[in-house]
N, CA, C and O of each residue as an XYZ file, in Angstrom:
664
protein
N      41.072    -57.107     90.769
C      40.243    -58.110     91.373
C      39.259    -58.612     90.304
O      39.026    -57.844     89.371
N      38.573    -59.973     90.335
C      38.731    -60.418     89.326
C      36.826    -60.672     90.243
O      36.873    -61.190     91.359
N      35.822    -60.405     89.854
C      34.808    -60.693     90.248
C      33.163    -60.698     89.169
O      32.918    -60.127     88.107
N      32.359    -61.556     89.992
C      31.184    -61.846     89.205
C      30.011    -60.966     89.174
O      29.741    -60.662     90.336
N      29.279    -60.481     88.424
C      28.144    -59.007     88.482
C      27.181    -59.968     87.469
O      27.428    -60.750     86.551
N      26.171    -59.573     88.016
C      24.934    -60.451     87.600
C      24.510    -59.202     86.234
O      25.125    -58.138     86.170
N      23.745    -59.451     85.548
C      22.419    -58.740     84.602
C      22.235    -57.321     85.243
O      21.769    -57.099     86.360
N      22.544    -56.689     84.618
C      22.102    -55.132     85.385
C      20.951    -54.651     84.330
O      21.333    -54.301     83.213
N      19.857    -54.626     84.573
C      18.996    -53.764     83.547
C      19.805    -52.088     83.793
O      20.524    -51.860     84.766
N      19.451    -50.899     82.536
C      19.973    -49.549     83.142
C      18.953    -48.798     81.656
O      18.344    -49.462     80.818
N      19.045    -47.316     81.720
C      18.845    -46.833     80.515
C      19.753    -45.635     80.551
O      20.171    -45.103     81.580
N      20.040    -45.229     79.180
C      21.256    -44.439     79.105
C      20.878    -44.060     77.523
O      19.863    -44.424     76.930
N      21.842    -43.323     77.051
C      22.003    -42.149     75.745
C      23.078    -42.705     75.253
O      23.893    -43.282     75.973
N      23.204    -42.592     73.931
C      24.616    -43.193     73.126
C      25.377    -42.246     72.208
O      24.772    -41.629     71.331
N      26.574    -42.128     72.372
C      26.760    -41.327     71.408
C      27.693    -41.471     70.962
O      28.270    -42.223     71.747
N      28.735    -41.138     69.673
C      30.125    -41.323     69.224
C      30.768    -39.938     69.377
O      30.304    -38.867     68.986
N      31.835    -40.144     69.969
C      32.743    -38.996     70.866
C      33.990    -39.201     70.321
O      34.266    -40.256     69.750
N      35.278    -37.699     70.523
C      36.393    -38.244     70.502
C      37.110    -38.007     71.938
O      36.149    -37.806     72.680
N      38.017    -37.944     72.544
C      38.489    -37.601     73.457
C      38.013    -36.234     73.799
O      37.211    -35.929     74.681
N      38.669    -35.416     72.916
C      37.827    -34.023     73.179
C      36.938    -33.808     73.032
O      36.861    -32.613     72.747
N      35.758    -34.406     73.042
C      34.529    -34.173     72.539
C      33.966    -35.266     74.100
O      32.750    -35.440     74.185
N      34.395    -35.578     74.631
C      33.872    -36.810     75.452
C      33.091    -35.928     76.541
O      32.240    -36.594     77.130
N      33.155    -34.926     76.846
C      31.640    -33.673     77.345
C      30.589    -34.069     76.957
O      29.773    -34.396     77.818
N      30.261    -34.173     75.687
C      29.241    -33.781     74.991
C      28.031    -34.667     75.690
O      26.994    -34.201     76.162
N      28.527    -36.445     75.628
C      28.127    -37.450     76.487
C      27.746    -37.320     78.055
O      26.758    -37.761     78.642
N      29.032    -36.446     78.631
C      29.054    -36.675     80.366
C      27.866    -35.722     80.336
O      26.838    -36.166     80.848
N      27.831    -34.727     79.925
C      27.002    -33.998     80.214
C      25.415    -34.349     79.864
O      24.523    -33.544     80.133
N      25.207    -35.369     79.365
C      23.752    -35.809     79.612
C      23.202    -36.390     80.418
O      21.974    -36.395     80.333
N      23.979    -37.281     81.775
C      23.752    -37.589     83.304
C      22.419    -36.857     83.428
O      21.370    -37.468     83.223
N      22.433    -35.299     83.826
C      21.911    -35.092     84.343
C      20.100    -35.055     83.818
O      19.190    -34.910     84.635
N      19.897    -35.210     82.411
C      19.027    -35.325     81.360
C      18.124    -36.427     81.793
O      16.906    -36.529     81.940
N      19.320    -37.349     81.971
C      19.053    -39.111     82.035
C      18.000    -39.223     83.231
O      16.860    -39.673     83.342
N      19.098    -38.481     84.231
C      18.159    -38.455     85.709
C      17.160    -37.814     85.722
O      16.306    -38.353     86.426
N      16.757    -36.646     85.149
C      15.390    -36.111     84.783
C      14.629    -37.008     84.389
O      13.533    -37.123     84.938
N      14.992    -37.846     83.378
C      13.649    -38.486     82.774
C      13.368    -39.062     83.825
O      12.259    -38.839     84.311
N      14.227    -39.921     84.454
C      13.941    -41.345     85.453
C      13.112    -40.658     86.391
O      11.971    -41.001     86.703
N      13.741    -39.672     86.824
C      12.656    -38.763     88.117
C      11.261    -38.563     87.530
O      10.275    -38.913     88.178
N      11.143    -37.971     86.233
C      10.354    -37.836     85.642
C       8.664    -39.080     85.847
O       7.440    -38.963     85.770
N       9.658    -40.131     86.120
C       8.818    -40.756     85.796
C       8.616    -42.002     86.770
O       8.307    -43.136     86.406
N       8.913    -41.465     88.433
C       9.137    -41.746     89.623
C      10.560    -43.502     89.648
O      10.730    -44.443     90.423
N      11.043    -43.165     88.673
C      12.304    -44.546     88.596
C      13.187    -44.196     89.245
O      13.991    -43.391     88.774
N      13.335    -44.714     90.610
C      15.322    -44.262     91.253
C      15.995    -45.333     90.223
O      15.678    -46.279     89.502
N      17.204    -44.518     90.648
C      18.767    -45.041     89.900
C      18.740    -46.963     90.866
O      17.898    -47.319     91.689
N      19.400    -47.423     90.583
C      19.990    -48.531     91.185
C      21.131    -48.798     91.652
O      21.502    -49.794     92.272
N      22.113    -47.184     91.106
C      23.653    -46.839     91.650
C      23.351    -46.046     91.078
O      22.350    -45.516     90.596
N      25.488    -45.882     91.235
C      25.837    -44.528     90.069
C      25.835    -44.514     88.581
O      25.630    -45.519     87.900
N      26.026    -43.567     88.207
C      25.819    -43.531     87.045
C      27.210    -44.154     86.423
O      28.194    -44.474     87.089
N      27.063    -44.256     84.933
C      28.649    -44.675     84.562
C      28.218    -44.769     83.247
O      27.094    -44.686     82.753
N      29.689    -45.022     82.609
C      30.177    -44.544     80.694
C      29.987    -46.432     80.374
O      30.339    -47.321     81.149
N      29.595    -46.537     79.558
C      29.543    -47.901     79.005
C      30.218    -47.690     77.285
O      29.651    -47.184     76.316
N      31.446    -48.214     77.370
C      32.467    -48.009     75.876
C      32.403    -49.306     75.342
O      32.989    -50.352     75.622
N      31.206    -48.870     74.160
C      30.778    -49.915     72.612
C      32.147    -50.230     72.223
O      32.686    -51.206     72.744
N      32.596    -49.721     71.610
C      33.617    -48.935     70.924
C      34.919    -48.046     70.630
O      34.936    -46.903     70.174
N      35.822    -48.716     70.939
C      36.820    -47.496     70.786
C      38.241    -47.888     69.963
O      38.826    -48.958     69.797
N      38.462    -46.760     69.608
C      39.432    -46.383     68.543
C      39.800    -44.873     69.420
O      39.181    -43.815     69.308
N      40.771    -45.097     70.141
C      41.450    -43.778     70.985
C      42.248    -42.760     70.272
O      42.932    -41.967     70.919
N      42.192    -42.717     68.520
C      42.557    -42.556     67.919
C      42.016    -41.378     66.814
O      42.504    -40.334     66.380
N      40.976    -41.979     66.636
C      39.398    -41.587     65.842
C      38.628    -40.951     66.764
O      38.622    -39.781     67.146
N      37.756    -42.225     67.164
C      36.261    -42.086     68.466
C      35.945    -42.961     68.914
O      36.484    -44.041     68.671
N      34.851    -42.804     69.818
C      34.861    -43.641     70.674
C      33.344    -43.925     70.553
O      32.745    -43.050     69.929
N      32.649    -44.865     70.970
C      30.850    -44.903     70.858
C      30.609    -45.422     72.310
O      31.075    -46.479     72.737
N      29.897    -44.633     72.956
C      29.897    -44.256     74.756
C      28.625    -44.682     74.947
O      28.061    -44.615     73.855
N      27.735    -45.169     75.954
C      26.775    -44.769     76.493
C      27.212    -44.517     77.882
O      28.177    -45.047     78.433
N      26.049    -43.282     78.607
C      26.154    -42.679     79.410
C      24.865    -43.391     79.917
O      24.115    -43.837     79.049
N      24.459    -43.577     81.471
C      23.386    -44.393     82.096
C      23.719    -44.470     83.400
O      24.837    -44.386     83.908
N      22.355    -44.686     84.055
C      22.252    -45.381     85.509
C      21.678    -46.892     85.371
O      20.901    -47.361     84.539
N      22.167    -47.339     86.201
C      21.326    -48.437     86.250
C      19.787    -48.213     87.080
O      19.394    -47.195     87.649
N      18.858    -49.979     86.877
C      17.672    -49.828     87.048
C      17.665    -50.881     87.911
O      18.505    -51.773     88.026
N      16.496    -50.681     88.601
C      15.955    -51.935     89.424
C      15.759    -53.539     88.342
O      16.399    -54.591     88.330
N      14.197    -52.895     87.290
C      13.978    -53.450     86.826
C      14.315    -53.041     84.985
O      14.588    -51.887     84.657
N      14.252    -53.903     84.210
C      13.778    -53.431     82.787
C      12.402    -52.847     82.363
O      12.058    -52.051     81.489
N      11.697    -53.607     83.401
C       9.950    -53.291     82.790
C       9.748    -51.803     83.377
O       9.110    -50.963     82.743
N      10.415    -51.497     84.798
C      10.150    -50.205     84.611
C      10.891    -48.943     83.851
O      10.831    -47.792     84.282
N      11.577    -49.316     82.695
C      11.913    -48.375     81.915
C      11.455    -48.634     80.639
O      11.743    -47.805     79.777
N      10.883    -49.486     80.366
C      10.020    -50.143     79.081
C       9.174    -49.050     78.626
O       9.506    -48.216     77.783
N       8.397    -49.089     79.051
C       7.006    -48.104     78.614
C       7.151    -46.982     78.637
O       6.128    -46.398     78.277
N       8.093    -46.230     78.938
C       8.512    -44.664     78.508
C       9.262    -44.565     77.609
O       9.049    -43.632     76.835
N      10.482    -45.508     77.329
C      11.536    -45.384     76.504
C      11.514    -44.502     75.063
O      10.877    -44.879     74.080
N      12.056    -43.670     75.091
C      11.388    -42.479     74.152
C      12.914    -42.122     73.543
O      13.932    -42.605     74.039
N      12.926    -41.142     72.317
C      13.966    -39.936     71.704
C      14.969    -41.435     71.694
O      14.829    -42.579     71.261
N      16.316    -40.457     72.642
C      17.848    -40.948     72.496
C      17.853    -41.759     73.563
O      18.675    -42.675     73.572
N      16.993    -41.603     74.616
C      17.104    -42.488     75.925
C      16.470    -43.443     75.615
O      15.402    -43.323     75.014
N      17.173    -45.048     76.078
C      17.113    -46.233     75.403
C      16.866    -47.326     76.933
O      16.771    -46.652     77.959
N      16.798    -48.323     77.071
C      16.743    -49.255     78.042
C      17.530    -50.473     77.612
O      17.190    -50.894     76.506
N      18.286    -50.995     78.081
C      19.187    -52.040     78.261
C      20.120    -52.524     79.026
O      20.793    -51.771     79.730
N      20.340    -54.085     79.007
C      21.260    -54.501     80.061
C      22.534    -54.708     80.163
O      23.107    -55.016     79.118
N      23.297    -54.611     81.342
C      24.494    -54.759     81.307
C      24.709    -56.205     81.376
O      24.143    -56.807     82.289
N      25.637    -57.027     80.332
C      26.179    -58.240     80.689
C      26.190    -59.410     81.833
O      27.205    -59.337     82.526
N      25.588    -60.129     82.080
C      26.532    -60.636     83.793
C      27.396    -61.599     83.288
O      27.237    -62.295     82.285
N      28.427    -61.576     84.156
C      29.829    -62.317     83.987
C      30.826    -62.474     84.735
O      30.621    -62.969     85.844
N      32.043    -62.139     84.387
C      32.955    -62.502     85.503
C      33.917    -60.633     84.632
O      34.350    -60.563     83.482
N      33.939    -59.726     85.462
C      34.866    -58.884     85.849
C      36.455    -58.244     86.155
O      36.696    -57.666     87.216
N      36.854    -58.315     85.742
C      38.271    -57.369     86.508
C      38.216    -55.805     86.536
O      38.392    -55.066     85.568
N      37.915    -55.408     87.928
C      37.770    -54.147     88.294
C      38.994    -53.720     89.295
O      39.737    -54.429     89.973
N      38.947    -52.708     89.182
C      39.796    -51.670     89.988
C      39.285    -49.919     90.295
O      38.871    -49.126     89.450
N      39.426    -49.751     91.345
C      38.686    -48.488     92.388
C      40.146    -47.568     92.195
O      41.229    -47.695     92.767
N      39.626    -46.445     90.980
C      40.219    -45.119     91.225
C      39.907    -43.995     91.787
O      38.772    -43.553     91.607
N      40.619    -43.455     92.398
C      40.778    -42.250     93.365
C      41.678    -41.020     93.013
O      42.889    -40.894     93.191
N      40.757    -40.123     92.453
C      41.510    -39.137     91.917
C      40.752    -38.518     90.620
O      39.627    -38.850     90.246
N      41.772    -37.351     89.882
C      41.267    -36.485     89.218
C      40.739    -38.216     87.503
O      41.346    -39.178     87.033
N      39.616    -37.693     87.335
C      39.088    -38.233     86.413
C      40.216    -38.065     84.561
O      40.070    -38.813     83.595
N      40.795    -37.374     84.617
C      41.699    -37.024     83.800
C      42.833    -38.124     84.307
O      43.784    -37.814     83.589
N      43.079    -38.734     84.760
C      44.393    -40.181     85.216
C      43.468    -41.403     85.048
O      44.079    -42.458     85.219
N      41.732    -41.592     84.666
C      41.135    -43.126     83.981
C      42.184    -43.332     82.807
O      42.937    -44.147     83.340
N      42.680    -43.109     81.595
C      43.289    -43.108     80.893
C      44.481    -44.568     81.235
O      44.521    -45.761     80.933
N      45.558    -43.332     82.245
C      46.366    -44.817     82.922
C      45.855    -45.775     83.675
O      46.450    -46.826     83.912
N      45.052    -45.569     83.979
C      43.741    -47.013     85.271
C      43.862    -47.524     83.620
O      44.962    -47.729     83.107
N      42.360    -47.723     82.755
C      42.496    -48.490     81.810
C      44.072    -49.134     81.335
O      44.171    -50.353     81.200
N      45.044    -48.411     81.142
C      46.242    -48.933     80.385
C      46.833    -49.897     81.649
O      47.285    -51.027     81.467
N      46.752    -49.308     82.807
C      47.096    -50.067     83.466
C      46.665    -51.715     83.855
O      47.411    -52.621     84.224
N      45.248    -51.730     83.636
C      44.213    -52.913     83.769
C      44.775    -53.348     82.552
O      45.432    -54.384     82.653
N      44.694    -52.796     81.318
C      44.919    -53.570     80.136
C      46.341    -54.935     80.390
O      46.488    -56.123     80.100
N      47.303    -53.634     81.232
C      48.648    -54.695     81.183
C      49.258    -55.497     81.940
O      50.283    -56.170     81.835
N      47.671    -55.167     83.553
C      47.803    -56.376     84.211
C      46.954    -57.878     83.527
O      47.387    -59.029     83.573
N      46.261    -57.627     83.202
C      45.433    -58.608     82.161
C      46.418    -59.501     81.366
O      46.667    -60.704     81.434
N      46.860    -58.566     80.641
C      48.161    -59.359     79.888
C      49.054    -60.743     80.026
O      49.202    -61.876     79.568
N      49.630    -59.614     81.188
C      50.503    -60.485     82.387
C      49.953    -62.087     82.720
O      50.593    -63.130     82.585
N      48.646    -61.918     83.166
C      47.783    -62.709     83.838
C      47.335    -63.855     82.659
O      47.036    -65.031     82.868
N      47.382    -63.134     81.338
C      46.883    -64.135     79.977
C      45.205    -64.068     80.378
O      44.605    -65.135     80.248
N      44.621    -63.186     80.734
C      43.411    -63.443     80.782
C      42.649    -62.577     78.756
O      43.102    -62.090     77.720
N      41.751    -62.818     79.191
C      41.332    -62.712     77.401
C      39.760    -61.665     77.640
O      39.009    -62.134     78.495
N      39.451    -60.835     77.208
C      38.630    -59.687     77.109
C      37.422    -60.193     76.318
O      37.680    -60.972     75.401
N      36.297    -59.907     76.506
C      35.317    -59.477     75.680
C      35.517    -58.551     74.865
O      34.926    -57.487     75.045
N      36.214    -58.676     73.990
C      36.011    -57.589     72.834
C      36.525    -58.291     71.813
O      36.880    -59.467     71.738
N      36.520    -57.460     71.079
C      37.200    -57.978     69.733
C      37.365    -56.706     68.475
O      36.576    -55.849     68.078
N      39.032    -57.119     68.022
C      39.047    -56.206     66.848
C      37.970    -55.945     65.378
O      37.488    -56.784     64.618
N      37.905    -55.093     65.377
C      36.910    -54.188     63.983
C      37.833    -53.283     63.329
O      38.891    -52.750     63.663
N      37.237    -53.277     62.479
C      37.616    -51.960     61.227
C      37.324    -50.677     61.889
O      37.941    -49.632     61.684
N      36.157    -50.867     62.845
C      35.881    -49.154     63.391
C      36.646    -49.074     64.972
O      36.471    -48.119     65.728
N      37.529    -50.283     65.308
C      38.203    -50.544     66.755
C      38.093    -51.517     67.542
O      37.758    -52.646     67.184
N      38.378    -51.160     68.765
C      37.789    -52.631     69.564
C      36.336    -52.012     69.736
O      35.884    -50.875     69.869
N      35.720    -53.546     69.657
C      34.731    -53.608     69.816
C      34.084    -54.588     71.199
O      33.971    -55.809     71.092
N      33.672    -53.786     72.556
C      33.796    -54.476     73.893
C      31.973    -55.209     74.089
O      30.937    -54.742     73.614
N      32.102    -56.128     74.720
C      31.214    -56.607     75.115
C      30.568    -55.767     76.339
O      29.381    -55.444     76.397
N      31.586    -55.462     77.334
C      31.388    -54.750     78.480
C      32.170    -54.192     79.348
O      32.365    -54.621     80.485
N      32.642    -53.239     78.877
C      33.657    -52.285     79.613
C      33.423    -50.433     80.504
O      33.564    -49.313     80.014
N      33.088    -50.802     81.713
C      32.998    -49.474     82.172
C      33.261    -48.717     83.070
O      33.665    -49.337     84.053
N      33.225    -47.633     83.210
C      33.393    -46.947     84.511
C      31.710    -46.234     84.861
O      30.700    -45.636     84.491
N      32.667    -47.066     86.110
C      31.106    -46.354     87.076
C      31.463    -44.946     87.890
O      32.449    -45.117     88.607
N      31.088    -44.022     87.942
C      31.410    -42.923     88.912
C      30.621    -42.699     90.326
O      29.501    -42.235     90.541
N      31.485    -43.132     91.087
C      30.710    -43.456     92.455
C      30.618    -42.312     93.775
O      30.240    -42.341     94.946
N      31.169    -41.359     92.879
C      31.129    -39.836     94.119
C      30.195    -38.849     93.743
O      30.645    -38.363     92.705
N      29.138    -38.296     94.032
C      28.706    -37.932     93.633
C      29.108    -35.785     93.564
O      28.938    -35.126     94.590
N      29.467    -35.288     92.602
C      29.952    -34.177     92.695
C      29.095    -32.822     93.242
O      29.585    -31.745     93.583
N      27.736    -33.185     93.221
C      27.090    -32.514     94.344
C      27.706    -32.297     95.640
O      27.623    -31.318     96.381
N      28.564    -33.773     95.829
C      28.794    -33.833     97.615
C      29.816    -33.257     97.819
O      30.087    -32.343     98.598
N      30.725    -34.099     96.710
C      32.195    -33.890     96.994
C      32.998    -33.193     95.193
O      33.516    -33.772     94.238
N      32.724    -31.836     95.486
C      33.441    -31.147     94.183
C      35.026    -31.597     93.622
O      35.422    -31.912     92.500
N      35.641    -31.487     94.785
C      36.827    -31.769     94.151
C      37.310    -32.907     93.413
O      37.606    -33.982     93.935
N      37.392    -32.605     92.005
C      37.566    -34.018     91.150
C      39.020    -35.111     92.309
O      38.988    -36.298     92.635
N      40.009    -34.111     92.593
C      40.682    -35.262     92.824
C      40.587    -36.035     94.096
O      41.579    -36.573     94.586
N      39.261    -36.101     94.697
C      38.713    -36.834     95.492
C      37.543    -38.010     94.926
O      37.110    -38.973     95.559
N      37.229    -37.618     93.646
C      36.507    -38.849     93.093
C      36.764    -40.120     92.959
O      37.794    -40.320     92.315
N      36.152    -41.180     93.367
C      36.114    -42.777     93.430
C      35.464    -43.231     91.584
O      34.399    -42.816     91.129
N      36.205    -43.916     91.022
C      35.389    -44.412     90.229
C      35.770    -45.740     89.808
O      36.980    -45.785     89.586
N      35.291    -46.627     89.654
C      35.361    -47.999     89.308
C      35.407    -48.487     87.845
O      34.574    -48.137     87.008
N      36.387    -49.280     87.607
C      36.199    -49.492     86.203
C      36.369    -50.887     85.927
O      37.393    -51.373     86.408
N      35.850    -51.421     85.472
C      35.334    -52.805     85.157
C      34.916    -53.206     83.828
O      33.956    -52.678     83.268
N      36.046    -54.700     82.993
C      36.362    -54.936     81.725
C      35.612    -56.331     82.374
O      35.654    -56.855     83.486
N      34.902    -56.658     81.095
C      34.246    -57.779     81.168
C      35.211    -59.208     80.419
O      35.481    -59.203     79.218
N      35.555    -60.139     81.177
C      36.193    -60.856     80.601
C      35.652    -62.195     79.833
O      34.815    -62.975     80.288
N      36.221    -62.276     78.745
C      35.514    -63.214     77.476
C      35.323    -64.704     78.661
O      36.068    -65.056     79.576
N      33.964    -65.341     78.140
C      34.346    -66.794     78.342
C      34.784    -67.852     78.436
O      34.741    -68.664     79.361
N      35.504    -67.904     76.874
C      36.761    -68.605     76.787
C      38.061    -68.479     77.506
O      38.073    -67.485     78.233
N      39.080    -69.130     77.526
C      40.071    -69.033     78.132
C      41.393    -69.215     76.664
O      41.416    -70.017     75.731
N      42.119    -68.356     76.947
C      43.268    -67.902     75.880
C      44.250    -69.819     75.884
O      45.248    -70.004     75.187
């Protein structure tokens, strides 16, 4: 589905990962949400992976984040590795997975090769260090407090599509 998402202010942690190493990132969620609590900010959703970068090959350059109401209220704390910034607004192609988080892999390949099909054209662009995305992410929308079993997780993933037309 092919849809429009306005400006998301969010703050999040960045880091360069490889596949096996892609822990190192998830596991700062809960860091993230400390500060924000910290500093009476609710989330604005779920949390989710925002991919700078990738070379599935090499590594990958991740941020991990919630979104925010506003920007100004994450301004004036913004401290260390935790950063404040916005997500893109634009026009979307998302798709809602259900299941063990270990099968995003085929969701992405799969989005990649309905895209194709369709001739639609990506925000990104090739680099020497990979693609390089304007705005590509998954959001994780179950929260594992509630519901443990990974292969009951919902997560959304959403490629930002270029302006131009191919």
């Amino acid at each position: 589905m092919i849809v429009e998402r306005p400006e998301q202010s969010y703050v999040a942690v960045r880091k360069t990962v490889t596949m096996t190493t892609i822990a190192e990132i998830a596991d700062r969620l809960p860091e993230i949400f400390g500060w924000l609590a910290a500093r009476g900010v609710e989330p604005a959703g779920p949390p989710f992976f925002r991919y700078r970068v990738i070379d599935m090959d090499r590594k990958l350059d991740i941020e991990a984040g919630f979104p925010v109401a506003t920007a100004t209220a994450t301004a004036p704390g913004a401290e260390g590795e935790i950063f404040a910034g916005s997500l893109p607004a634009g026009r979307y192609v998302t798709v809602t997975h259900i299941g063990h988080p270990d099968r995003l892999r085929d969701v992405h390949a799969s989005l990649l090769d309905w895209a194709a099909r369709h001739e639609l054209t990506w925000d990104m662009s090739e680099t020497g260090a990979g693609e390089e995305w304007g705005c590509r992410l998954e959001i994780y929308r179950t929260d594992p407090r509630v519901q443990p079993d990974m292969n009951a997780w919902e997560t959304e993933v959403a490629f930002r599509l270029a302006d131009r037309v191919r």
